[in-house]
C-alpha positions as CSV (number, residue, x, y, z in Angstrom):
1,X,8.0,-26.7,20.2
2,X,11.4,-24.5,19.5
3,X,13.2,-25.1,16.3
4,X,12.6,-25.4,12.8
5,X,9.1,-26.7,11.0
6,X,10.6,-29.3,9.1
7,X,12.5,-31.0,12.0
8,X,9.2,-31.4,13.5
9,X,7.4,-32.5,10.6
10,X,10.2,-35.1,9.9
11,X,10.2,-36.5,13.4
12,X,6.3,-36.8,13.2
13,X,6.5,-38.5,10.1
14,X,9.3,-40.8,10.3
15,X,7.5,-43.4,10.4
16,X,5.1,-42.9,8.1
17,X,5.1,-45.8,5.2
18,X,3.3,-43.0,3.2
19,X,6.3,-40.8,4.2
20,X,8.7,-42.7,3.6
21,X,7.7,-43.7,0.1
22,X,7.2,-40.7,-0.8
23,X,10.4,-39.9,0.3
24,X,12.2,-42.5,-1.6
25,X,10.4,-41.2,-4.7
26,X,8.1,-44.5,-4.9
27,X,4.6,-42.5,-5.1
28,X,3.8,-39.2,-6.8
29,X,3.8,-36.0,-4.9
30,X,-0.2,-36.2,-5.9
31,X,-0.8,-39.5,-4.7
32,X,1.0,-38.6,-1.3
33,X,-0.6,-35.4,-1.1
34,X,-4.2,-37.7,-1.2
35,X,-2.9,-39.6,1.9
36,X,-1.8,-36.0,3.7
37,X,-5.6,-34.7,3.0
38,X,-7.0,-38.2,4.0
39,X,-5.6,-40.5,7.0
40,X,-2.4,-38.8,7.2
41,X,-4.5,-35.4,8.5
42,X,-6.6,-37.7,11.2
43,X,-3.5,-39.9,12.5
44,X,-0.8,-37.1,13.0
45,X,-2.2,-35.3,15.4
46,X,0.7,-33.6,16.2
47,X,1.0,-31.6,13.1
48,X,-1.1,-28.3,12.7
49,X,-3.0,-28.6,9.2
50,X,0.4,-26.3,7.5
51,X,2.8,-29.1,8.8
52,X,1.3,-31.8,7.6
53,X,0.4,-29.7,4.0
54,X,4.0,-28.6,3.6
55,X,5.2,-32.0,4.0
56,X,3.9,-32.4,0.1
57,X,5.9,-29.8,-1.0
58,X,9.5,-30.8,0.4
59,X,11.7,-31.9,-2.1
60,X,13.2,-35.0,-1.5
61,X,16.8,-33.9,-2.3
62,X,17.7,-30.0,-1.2
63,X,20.7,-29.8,-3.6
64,X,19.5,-31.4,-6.4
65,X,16.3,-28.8,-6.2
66,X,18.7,-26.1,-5.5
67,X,20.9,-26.6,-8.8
68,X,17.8,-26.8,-10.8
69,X,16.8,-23.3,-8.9
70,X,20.2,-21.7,-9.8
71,X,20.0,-22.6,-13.7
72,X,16.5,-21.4,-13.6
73,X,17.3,-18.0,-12.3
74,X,20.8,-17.7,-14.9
75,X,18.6,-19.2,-17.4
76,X,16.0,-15.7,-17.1
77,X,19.4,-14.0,-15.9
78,X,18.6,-13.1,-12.7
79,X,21.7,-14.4,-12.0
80,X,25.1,-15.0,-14.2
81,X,26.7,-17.6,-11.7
82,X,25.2,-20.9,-11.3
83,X,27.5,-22.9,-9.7
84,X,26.8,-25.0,-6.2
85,X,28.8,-27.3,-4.5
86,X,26.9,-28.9,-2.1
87,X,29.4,-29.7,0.2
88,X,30.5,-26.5,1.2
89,X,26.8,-25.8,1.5
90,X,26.1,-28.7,3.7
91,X,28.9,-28.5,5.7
92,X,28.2,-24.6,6.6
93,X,24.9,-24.8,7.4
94,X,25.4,-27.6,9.4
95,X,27.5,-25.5,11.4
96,X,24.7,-23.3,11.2
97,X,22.1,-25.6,12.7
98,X,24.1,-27.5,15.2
99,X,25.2,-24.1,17.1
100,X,21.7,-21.5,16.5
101,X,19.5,-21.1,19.5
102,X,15.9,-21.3,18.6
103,X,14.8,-20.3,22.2
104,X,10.9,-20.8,21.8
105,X,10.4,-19.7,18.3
106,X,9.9,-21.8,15.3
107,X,11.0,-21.2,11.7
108,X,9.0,-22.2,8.3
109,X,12.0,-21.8,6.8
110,X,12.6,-25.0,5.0
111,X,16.3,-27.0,4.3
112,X,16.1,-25.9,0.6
113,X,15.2,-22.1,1.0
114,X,18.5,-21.7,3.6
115,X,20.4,-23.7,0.7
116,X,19.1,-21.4,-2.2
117,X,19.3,-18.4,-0.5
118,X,23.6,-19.3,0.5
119,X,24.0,-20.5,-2.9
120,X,22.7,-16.6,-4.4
121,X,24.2,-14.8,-1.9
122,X,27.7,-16.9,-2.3
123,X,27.7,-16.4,-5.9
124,X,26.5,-12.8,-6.3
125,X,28.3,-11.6,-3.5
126,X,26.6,-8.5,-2.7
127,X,27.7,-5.7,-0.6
128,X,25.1,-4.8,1.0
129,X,21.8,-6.2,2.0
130,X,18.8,-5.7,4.2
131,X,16.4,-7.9,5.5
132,X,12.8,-6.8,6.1
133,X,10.9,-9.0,8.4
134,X,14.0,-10.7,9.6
135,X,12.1,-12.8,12.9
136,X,15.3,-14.2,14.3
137,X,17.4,-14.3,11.8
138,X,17.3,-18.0,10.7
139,X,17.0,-17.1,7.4
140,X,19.6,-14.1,7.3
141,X,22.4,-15.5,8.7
142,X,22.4,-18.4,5.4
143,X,23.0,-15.3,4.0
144,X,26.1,-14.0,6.0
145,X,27.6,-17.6,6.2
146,X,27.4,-17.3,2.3
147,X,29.1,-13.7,2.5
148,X,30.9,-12.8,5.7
149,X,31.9,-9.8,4.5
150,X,28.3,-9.0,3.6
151,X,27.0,-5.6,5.2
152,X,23.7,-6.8,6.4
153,X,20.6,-4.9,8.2
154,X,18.2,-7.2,10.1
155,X,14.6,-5.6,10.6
156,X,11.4,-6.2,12.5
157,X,8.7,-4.8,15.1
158,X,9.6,-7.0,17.7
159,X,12.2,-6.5,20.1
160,X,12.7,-9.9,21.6
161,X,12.8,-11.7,18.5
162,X,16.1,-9.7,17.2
163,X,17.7,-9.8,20.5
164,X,17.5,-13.9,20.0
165,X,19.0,-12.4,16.4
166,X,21.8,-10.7,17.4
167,X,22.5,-13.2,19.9
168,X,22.6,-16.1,17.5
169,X,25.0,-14.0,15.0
170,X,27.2,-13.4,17.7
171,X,27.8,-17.1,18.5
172,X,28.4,-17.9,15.0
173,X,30.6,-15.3,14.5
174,X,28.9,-13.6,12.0
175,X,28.0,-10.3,13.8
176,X,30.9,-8.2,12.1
177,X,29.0,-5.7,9.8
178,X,25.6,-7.0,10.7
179,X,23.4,-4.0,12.5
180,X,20.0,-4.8,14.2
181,X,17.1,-2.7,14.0
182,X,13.9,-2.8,15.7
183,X,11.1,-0.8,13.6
184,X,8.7,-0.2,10.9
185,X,11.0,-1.5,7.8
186,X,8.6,0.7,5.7
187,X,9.6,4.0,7.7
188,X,13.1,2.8,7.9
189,X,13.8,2.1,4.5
190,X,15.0,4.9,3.1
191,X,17.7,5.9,5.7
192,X,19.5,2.6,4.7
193,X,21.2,3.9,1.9
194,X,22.0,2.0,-1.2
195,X,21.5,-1.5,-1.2
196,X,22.1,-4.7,-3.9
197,X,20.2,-7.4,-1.8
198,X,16.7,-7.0,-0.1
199,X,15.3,-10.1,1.9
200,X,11.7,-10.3,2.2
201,X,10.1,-12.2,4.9
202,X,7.8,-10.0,6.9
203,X,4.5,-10.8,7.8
204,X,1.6,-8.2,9.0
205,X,-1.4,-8.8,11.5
206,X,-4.0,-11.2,10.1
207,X,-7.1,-8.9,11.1
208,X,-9.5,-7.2,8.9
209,X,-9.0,-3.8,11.1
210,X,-5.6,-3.6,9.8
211,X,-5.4,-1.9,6.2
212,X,-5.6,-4.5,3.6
213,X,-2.4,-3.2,2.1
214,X,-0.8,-4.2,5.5
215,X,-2.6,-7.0,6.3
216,X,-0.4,-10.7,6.3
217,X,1.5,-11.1,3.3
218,X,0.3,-8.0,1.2
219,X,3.0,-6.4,3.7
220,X,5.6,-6.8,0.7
221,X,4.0,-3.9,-1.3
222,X,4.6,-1.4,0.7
223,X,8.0,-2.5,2.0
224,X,9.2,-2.7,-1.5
225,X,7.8,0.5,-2.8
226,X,9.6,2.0,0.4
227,X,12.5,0.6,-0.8
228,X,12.9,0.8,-4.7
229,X,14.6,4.2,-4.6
230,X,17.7,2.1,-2.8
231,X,17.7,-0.6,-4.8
232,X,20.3,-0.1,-7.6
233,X,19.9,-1.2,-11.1
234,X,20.7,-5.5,-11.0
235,X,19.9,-5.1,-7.1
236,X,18.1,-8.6,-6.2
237,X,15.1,-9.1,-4.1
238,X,14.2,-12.5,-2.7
239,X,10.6,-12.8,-0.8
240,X,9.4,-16.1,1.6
241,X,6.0,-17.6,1.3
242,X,5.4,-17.4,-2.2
243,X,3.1,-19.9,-3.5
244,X,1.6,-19.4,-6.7
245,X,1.4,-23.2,-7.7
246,X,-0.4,-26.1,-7.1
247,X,1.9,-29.3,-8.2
248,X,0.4,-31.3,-5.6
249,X,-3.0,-31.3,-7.2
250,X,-4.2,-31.4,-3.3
251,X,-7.0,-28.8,-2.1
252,X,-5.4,-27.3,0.4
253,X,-2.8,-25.8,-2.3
254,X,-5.6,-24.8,-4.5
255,X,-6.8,-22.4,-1.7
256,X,-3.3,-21.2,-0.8
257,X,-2.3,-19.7,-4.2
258,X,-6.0,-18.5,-4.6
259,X,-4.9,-16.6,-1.2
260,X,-1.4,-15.3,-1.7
261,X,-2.2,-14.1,-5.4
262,X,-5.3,-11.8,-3.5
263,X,-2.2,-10.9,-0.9
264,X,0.1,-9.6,-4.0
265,X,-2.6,-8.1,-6.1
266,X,-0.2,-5.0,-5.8
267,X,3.6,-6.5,-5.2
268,X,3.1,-8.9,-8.3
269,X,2.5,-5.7,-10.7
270,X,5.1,-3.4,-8.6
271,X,8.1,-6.5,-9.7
272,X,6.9,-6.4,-13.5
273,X,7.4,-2.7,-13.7
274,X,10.8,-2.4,-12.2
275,X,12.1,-6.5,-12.0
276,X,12.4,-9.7,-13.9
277,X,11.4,-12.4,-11.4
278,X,10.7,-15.9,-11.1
279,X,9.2,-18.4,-8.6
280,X,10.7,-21.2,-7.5
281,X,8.6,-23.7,-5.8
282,X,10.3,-24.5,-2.9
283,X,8.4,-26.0,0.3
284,X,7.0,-22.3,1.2
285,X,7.8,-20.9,-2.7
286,X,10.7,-18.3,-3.1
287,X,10.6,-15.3,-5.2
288,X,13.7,-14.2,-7.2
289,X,13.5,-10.7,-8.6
290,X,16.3,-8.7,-10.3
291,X,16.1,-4.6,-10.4
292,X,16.0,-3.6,-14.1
């Protein structure tokens, strides 16, 4: 099924008293989190084991979670604007969602995470960015609606899947200054000139033949080594799939963050020498990093 992950996990849970409560804040994110691991894993059968998991994790209102986010990262001053309206947010990315063609491809890119990552971009208002591991460009173009003027580079190995880019930027009207490469982000890096906002989303081949430094989500150590020479000083990097918490108390968390910390053995110490960063535990956890 085309379209984003948590339009699917919403439909399939709908109906879910467990869901629902949860929902309407009357259990804990732990207690509900029990249910996911127990009958809610053997009744919906039409969730994969990540669906269901990342259902825990959802906040149950996007802008309320996305101003705490913002005064987070001015609090550590990663950023010195934190100002949302959540209007002009919702209203944009409705846009957004109502017109982008998902063809047979699904995001994880969750309601929050476009919302965050629109908020940055509209309040820092860089000039140029580049996104490594673009997919489609679900995620990039929360960043151009932000930003139109935004001089954006969208990256990634596969051909089709930035075609279905380019194609959904051009019905938005957001193509203007918005190039589309199809590569290795690591090789391409440093013919991109300077840049002030680097999107990290990329995701390498699971298998144990590939080198562990390039294997899934370890990926972001070499594309941001690749890139640090082109990140100016106060330059911001924001990386996906970032878990390094378990609020949910739930098993399957536990194992997650055990995971992605092995992943960024070397990214996490390649920030602290040249960033301050934080993590924001959104439904797939979001890493905010500013250059030093």
């Amino acid at each position: 099924m085309s379209g984003t992950a948590y339009a699917k996990i919403d439909r399939a849970l709908g109906a879910s008293a467990s869901y629902i409560a949860f929902r309407n804040g009357e259990i804990s994110v732990a207690a509900y989190q029990k249910w996911v691991e127990g009958e809610g894993s053997m009744t919906m059968t039409s969730l994969n084991e990540d669906q269901i998991n990342l259902s825990a994790r959802s906040p149950r209102d996007k802008h309320e979670f996305v101003r705490r986010a913002m005064a987070q990262c001015r609090a550590l001053d990663l950023i010195g604007d934190d100002r949302y309206d959540a209007e002009i947010v919702e209203q944009n990315l409705a846009n957004v969602d109502a017109k982008y063609d998902h063809a047979n491809y699904m995001t994880y890119i969750f309601p929050e995470e476009s919302a965050l990552l629109y908020a940055i971009v509209r309040n820092v208002r860089p000039r140029r960015a580049a996104c490594m591991g673009s997919y489609y460009g679900y995620w990039a173009v929360a960043a151009k609606a932000a930003h139109p003027d935004l001089d954006i580079t969208l990256l990634d190995v596969n051909p089709t899947v930035m075609d279905l880019a380019r194609k959904n930027f051009e019905l938005l009207g957001l193509a203007r200054d918005a190039t589309f490469i199809v590569g290795n982000a690591e090789d391409i890096a440093s013919g991109l000139g300077n840049i002030d906002l680097l999107i990290l989303d990329a995701e390498g081949p699971k298998s144990e033949e590939v080198a562990a430094d390039y294997r899934d989500k370890a990926i972001y150590y070499p594309l941001l080594k690749a890139a640090l020479n082109i990140l100016a000083p106060g330059a911001l990097v924001i990386a996906h799939n970032v878990i390094l918490s378990n609020f949910t108390d739930g098993i399957y968390f536990e194992e997650k963050q055990h995971n992605y910390r092995k992943q960024y053995a070397k990214f996490l110490p390649l920030l602290r020498e040249h960033f301050l960063y934080t993590v924001i535990d959104s439904t797939e956890g979001i890493l905010l990093a500013r250059k030093r």
